[in-house]
N, C-alpha and C positions, 0 to 999 in steps of 0.2 A: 504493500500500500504506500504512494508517494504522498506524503503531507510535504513537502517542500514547496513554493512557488517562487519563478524568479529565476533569473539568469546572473546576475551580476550582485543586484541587493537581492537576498534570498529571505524567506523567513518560513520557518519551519515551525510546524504545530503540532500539539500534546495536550490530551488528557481527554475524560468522557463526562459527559455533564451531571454525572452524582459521584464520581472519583473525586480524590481527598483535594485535587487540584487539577488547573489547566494552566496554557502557557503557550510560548512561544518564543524560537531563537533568531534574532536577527543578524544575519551576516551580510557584511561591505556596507557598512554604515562608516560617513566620511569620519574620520577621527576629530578630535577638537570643539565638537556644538555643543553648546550650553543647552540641553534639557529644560525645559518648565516643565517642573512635574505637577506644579498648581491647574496647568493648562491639562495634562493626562486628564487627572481627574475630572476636570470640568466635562471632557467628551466621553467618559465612562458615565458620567452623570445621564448624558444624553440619550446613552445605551440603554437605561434605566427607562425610560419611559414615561409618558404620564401615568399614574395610579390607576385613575378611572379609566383607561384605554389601552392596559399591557396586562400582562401574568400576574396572580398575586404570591408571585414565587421574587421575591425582592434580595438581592445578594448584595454586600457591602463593597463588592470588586475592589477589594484595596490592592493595588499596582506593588509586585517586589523586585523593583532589579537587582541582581542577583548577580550580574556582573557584564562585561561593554562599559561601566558608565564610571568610572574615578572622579572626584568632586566636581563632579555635576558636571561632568562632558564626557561625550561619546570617549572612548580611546581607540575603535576600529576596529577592534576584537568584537568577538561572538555578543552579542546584548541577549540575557537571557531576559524574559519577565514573566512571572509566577502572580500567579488568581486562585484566592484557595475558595472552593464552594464548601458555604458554611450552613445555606440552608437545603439538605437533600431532605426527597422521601421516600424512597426508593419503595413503600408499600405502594405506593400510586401505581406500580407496573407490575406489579406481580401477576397477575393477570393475561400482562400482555406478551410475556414468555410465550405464550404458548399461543396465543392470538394476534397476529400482526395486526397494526394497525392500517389502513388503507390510507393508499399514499405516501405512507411514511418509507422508511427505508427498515423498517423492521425483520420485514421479508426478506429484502435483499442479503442486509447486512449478513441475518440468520446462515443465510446458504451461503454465500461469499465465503464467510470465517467459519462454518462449521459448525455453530450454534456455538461457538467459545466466544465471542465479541458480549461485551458489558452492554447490554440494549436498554439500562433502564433509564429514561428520557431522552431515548432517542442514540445513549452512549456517546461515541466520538462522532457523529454525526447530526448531533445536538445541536443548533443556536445556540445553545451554550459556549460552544467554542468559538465566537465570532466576539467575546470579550476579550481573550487576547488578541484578538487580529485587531479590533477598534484599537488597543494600547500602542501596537505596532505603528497601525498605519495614522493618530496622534503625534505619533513624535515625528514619522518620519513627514507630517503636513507642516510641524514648524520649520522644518528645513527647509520646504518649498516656499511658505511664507517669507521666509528670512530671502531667497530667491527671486520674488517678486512673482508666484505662483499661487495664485487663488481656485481654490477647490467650494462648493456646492451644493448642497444637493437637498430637495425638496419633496413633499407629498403631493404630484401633479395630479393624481385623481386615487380615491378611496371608495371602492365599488360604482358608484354613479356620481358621487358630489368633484367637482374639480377644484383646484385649484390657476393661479395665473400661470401659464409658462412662462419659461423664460423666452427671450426676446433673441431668438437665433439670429437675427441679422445685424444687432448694431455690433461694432468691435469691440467694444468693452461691456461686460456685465458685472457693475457696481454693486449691485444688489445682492451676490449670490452666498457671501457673508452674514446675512441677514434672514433669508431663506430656510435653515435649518430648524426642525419641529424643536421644544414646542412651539416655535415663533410664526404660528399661522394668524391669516386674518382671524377676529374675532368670529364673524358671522360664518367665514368657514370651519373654525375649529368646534365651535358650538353645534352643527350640523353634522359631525365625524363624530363627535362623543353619541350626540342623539343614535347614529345609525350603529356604533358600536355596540350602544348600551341596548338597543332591539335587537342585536345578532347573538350577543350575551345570553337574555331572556330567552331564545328562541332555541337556543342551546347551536349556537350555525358561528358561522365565521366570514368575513369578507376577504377579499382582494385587492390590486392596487397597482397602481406607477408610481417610482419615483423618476425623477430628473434630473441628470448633473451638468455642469457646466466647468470647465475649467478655465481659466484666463492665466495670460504669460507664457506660454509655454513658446521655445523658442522653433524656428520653422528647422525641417531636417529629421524629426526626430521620429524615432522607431528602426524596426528591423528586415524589412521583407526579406524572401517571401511569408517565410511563417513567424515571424513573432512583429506583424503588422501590428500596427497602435489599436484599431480594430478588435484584433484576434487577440491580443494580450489583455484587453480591457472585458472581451468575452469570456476570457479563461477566469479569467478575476472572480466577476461576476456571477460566473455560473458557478462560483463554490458557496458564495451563500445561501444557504438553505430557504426552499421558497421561491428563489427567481428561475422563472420559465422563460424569459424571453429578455432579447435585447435589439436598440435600433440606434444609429447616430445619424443627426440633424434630421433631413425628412424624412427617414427611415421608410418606410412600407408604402408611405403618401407618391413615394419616386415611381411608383410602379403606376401611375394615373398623370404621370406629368407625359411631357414631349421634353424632347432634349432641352429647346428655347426657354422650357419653364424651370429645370433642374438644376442647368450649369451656373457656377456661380464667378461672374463676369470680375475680374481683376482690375483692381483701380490704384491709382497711385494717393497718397492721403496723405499730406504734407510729407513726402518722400518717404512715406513706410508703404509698399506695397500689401495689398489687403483686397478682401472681395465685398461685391455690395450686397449679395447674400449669403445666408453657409447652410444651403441645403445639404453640403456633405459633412456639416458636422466639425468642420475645423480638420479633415484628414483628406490628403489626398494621394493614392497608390500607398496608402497606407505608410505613409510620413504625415504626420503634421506642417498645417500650414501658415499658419500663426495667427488664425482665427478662434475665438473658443471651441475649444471640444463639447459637442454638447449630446449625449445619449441618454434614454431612457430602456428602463427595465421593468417587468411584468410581472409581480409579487402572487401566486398563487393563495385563495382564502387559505388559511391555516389547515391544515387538514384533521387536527386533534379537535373535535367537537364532540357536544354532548347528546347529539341525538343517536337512535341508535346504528350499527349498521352492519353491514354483512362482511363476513373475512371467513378462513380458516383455520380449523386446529391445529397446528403443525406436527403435534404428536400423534392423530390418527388420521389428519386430511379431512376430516370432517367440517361441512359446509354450517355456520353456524353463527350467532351475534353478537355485538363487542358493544359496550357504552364504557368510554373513554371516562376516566374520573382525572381528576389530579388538578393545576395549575397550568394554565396556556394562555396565548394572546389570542384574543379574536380576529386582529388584523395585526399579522406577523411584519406588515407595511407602513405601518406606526413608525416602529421603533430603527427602521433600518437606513433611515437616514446619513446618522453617521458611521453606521457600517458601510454603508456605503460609498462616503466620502473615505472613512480609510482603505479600503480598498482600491478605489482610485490613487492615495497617494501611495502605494505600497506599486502601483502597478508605473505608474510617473516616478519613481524615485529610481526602479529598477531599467526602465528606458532612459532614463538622462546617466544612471553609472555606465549603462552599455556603450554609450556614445562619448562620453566624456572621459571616462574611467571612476573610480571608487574618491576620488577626492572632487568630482563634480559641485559640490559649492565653491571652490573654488575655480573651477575654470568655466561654469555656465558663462557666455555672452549675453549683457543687461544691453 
């Protein structure tokens, strides 16, 4: 099983979501950054949730590094960070040993590992695991900030209610700092609690898009053929647990246009070249072009609900019915925000060392 991601910055992941801890190790982080680790916590915060709107399984995620870090700066060695889970229940699965849940990876996992894999809350294929990833991809976002690198990322619609997009064509998006839950409009956040709190009652769960956007990123950047900015941002992506889908700039809408309406025409803009739209999302042959990066992804409803439903026995194959108990989110799209932006910068940190080398804050061109 490869839990590594990354080619240059790597970060490697550990543990199952009712084990005594989880974590993850970061390697070719530049040597020398001063760490906020006021700022970690603050996006661990984020991770958390609103109350009324996420799991009522609440963990303290206190961040341990454990080493990468001598008086508060990187040193360019391995950075470990350890998250120890304080509130398990592992009675909540007993159950489900023996009854996969649908959808989940219960099944899978089951047959994969030979029924020896820890499966209760899902084990190492948990949402649980994506609190060391947010710790990861925290630190490495203050690097890009320090960079001139802004990252994003928003709740663009939550089963039927929407949110604003962002604004694909102007060249700078100001706003996308600002954009992170819980910072919705009032009138739309008040209308995503309402539909959460009838999907709750109803014992069901929703779905959803988020949006990101990236600004600064310098033109050039990526791998082709295959670790296209594209294809490294889908790789990313698709390990979060929940997301089915992914599009940059007009995504799926390019399939309705004519070339005249697609292409995005090249203008000169007090001597920065730039385009006057970014149907393709800020990439082009899979380099970046120095447009925002902008893709959305497809949050699948939670599949852990409390109504009842059909699976089977694993012990005699028998067709037969499971009602899920325990602690879950009803919109796993709530809270993926900033899992999301850290995956973005884990995914941006490991294309600018390919390209630059492992001391890239120092040699990015501003």
């Amino acid at each position: 099983m490869r839990n590594t991601f990354g080619n240059v910055l790597t970060v490697t992941l550990f543990g199952e979501s009712h084990g005594p801890e989880t974590g993850c190790v970061l390697d070719g982080l530049p040597a020398g950054f001063a760490v906020d680790e006021e700022q970690l916590k603050a996006d661990m915060a984020k991770r958390q949730g609103l109350p009324e709107l996420s799991t009522a399984r609440r963990e303290a995620d206190e961040i341990r590094i454990v080493s990468g870090l001598y008086q508060g700066k990187t040193t360019g060695t391995p950075l470990t960070i350890m998250i120890a889970n304080q509130n398990v229940r592992r009675s909540d699965y007993d159950e489900l040993t023996d009854k996969p849940r649908p959808s989940h990876a219960d099944y899978t996992q089951y047959v994969r590992y030979r029924g020896y894999s820890d499966r209760s809350g899902g084990g190492h294929f948990s949402a649980r695991l994506t609190a060391p990833l947010t710790a990861a991809g925290s630190l490495v976002k203050q690097m890009l900030v320090s960079a001139g690198i802004e990252i994003g990322t928003h709740v663009l619609c939550l089963g039927d209610l929407n949110d604003r997009p962002f604004d694909a064509v102007q060249p700078e998006i100001r706003e996308i700092s600002e954009k992170n839950p819980p910072v919705l409009e009032d009138a739309v956040l008040a209308e995503m609690k309402a539909a959460v709190a009838a999907a709750r009652t109803e014992g069901d769960s929703l779905g959803g898009e988020l949006e990101t956007a990236i600004c600064g990123l310098p033109v050039g950047i990526g791998e082709p053929f295959f670790d296209t900015v594209e294809g490294h941002f889908a790789k990313a992506m698709f390990a979060i647990p929940g997301v089915k889908g992914i599009e940059f700039g007009a995504g799926f809408e390019l399939a309705k246009m004519k070339g005249s309406q697609a292409n995005d025409p090249f203008v000169n803009r007090e001597g920065k070249i730039e385009t006057e739209a970014n149907h393709s999302g800020g990439i082009n042959g899979g380099l970046t072009n120095g447009m925002p990066v902008i893709f959305r992804t497809v949050y699948r409803p939670t599949p852990s609900i409390g109504l009842p439903q059909k699976t089977v026995r694993l012990s005699d194959g028998e067709e037969t019915t499971l009602t899920i108990h325990g602690r879950h989110d009803p919109a796993i799209v709530l809270r993926a925000p900033v899992i999301q932006d850290a995956m973005s910068c884990l995914v941006i940190g490991d294309l600018l060392a390919s390209f630059y080398g492992v001391q890239w804050l120092e040699k990015i061109n501003r």
